[in-house]
C-alpha positions in Angstrom: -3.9 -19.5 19.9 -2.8 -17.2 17.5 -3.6 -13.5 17.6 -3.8 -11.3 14.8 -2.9 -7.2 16.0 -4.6 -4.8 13.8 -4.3 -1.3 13.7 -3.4 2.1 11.8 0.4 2.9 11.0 0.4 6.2 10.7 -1.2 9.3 12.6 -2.6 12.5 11.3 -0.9 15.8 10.7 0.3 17.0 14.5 -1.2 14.1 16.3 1.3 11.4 16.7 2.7 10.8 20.1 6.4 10.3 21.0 7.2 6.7 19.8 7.6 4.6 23.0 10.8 3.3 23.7 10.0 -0.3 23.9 8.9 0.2 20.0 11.8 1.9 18.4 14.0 -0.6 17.2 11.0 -1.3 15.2 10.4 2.1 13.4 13.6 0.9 10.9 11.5 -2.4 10.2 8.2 -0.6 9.8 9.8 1.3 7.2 11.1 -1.3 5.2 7.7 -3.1 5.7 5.2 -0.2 4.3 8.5 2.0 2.5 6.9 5.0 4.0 9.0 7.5 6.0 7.1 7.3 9.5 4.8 4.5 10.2 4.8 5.1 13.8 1.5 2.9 14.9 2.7 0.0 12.9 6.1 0.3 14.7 4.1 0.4 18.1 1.8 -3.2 16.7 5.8 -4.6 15.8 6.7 -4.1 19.6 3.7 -5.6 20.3 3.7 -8.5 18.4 7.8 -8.5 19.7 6.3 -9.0 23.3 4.1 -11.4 23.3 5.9 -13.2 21.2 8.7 -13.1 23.8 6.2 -14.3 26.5 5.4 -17.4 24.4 2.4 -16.0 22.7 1.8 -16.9 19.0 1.1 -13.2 17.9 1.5 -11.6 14.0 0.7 -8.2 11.9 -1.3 -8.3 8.2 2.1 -6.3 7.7 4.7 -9.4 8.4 3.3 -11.5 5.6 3.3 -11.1 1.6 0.4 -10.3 -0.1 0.3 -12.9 -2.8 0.2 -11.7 -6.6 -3.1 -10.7 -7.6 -4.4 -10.8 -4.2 -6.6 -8.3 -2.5 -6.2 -7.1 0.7 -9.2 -8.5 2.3 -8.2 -11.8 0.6 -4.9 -11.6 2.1 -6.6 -10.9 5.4 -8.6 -13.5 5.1 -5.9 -16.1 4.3 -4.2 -15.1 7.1 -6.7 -15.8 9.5 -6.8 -19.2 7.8 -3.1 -19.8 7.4 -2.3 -18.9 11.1 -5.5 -20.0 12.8 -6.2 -16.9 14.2 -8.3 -16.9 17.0 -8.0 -14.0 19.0 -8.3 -10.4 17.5 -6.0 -7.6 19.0 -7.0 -4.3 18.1 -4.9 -1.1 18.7 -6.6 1.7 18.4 -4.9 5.2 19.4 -6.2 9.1 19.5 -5.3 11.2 16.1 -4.1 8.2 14.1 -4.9 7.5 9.9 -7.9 4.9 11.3 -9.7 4.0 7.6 -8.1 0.7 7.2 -8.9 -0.1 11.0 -12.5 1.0 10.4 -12.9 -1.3 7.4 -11.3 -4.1 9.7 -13.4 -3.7 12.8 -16.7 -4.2 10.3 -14.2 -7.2 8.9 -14.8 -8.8 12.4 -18.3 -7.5 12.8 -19.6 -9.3 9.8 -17.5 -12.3 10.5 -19.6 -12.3 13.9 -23.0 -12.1 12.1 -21.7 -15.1 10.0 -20.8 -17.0 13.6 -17.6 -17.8 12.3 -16.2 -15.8 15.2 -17.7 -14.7 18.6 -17.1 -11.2 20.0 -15.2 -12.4 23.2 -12.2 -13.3 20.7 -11.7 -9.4 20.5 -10.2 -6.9 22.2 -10.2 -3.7 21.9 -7.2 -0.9 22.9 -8.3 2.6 23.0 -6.5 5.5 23.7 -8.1 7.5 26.4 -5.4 10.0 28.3 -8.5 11.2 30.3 -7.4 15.0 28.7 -7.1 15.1 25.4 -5.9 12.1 23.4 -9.1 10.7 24.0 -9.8 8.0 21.1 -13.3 6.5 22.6 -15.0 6.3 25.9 -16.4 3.5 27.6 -18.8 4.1 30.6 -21.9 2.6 32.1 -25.3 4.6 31.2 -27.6 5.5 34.1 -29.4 2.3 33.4 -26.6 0.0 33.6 -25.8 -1.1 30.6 -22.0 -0.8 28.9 -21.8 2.1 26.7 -18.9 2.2 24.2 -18.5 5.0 21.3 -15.6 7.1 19.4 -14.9 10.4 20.3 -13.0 11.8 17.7 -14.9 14.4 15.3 -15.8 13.1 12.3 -14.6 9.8 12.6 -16.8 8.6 14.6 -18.7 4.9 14.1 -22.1 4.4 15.5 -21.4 0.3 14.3 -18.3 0.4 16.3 -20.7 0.3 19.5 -22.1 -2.9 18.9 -19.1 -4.7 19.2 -19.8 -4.2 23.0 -23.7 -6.7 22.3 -21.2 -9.5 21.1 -18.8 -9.5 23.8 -15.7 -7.5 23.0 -13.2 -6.8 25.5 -12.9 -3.1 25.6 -9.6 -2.0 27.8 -8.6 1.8 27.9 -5.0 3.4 28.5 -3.6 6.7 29.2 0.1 6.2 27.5 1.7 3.1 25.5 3.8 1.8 28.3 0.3 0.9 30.0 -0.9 0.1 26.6 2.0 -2.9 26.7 1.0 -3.9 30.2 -2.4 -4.2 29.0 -1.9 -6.4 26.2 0.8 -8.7 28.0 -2.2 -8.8 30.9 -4.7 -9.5 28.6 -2.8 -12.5 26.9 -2.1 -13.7 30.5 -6.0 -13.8 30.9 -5.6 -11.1 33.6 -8.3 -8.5 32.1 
């Protein structure tokens, strides 16, 4: 079992968080990676990837491996999945952060559901919900009981992002990136 962690690398003007201290070692390495000054949330998916690697789980970033000349990113993506038979889909998703790529990914996975070459219990999902005000999505159950998941944040919102819950998707929310770590280690472990 390989799984693949996607996720932004950078967050918007004022909105990062303090980089966790299980992840800085890897802010150097991100930078070499993307040669930007400060890609924070792909420092934090590094660490990640460090962990459960260090647990004994296959685990990789799109950011890790070459793009190949010519190629295009959702090629490369693509490959990857192939390449490392990918078949668990980690997705990191904090409050504030640069989330376009991670948009275009999520409807990556969402197509490759409709084309049943994956099933929506191979993702997970990671949001960011402090219960105050780093509040990325929310996941609740409605009045009728069903499980209702949407983004918060104003004007990046997804309606589509919802119906990742109707194919299965694991949805797990934390307050702060050192339960953010716990939750991914647990959810590796099979203990979500």
């Amino acid at each position: 079992m390989t799984i693949l962690i996607l996720g932004p690398s950078e967050w918007g003007p004022g909105r990062a968080p303090p980089l966790p201290e299980w992840a800085k070692h890897q802010l150097a390495h991100a930078r070499a990676l993307t040669g930007r000054p400060n890609p924070l949330g792909l420092a934090v998916r590094l660490g990640l990837v460090e962990a459960l690697a260090h647990e004994g789980h296959a685990a990789t970033a799109v950011e890790f491996h070459p793009t190949l000349v010519g190629e295009p990113l959702m090629g490369k993506l693509h490959r990857l999945e192939r390449e490392k038979s990918v078949d668990r889909f980690y997705i990191y998703w904090p409050w504030g952060a640069v989330r376009s790529s991670l948009d275009i990914e999520i409807g990556h996975l969402e197509t490759l559901i409709e084309h049943h070459e994956i099933t929506g219990t191979q993702i997970s999902i990671f949001f960011e919900d402090d219960g105050q005000q780093r509040r990325a999505a929310e996941l609740r159950v409605t009045s009728e009981g069903f499980l209702f998941f949407r983004p918060l944040e104003k004007g990046r919102r997804s309606r589509y992002h919802g119906d990742l819950r109707l194919y299965g998707a694991t949805f797990v929310p934390w307050g702060d990136h050192d339960e953010l770590l716990v939750d991914f280690l647990d959810e590796a472990r099979g203990n979500v």
